[in-house]
Every structure is written in structure tokens, then in C-alpha cells.
C-alpha positions in Angstrom: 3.7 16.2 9.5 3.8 12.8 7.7 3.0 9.1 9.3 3.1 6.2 7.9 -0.3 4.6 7.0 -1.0 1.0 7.8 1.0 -1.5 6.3 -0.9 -4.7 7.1 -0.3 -7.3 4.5 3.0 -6.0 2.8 5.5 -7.8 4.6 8.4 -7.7 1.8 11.0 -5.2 3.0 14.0 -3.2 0.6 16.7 -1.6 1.8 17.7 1.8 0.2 20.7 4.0 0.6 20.0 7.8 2.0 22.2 10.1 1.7 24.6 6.8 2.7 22.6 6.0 5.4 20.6 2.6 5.1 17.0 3.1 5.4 14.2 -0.5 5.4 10.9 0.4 4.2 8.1 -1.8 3.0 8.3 -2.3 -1.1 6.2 0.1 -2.8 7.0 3.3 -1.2 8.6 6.1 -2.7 11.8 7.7 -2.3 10.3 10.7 -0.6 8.8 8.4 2.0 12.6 7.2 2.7 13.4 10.8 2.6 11.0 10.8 5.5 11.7 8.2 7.3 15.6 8.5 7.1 15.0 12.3 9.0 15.7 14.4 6.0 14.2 17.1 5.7 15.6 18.1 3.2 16.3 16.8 -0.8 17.9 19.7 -2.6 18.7 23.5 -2.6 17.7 26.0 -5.2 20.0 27.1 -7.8 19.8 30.6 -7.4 19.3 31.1 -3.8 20.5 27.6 -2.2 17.1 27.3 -0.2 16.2 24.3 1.4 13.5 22.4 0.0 12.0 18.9 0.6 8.7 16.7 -0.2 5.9 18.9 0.3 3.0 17.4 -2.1 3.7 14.5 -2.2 1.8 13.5 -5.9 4.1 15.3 -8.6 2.5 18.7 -8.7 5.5 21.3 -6.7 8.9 19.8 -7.9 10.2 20.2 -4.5 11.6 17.1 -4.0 13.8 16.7 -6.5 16.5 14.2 -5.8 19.4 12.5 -7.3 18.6 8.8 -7.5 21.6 6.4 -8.6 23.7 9.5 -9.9 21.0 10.6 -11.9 19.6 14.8 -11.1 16.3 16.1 -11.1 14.7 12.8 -10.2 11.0 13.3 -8.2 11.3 11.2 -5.6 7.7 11.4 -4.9 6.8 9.8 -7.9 9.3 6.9 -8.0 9.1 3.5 -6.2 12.3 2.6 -4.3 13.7 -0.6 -5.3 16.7 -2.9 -3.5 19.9 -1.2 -3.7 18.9 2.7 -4.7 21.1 5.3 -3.5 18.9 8.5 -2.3 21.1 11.8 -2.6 20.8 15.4 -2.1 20.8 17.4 -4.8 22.5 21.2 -3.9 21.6 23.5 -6.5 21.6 23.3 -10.2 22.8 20.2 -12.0 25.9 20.5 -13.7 26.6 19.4 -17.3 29.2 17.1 -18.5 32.3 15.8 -16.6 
């Protein structure tokens, strides 16, 4: 469904954490195009009914692909840039509140 586009001229590489598996992409992709590229298919599972769901837009728009990012829920990983060092995690239904 997805391929990566042409990458000629970005030669900088970052290394990002997916669901604890170590994924290299070029610098400036997002961390649904890790999602991608590690083979998930999935990001999180709806609160009420646990479906799966994963990037499907890909520009902001469906929410699907919400993520936690560095321990932090509800992130859109289609709409932030990975950087060295971010950890890529599944969300499973809602986000819980406090400790």
C-alpha cells in the first residue's frame, strides 16, 4: 500500500525505537513511516471496541494513527518527525489518567 519515495540526497540516517524494535530511516520522516517500515500495521486499538487501527491518511485528517511517543498518548505519528532515540509504541485503547 505504501513505498518509500526517492530519497536521493538525504543521506543522514536516525535510528528510532518501535515497539522495541530498532528501525533506520532517513531524518525527516515521520513516525508513521517507521510504523511502516518496522511491519506494523497496527498503532493502537479503540477504546470502546479494541479495533485495530493504523496510518491510513497520512496528513493529520483521520486520527488513526495515534501513537504513544516517549511515554506520551495520543501522539499522531503522521504529523511528527522522528528524531534519534524516540521510542514508537502502541497505544491499546483509551489512555489512562494518573499513576
Amino acid at each position: 500500500m505504501f513505498r518509500r519515495l526517492e530519497t536521493a540526497g538525504r543521506v543522514e540516517t536516525v535510528t528510532v525505537s518501535v515497539g522495541g524494535k530498532p528501525v533506520t530511516l532517513p531524518r525527516g520522516e515521520t513516525a508513521a513511516a517507521a510504523l511502516v517500515a518496522a511491519g506494523e500495521a497496527v498503532g493502537r486499538t479503540t477504546p470502546v471496541t479494541g479495533a485495530p487501527r493504523g496510518p491510513y491518511c497520512m496528513m493529520g485528517v483521520c486520527f488513526d494513527c495515534l501513537v504513544m511517543i516517549d511515554g506520551a498518548p495520543n501522539r499522531q505519528a503522521c504529523m511528527i518527525e522522528i528524531r534519534e532515540g524516540m521510542r514508537i509504541d502502541r497505544q491499546d485503547g483509551a489512555r489512562r489518567l494518573g499513576g
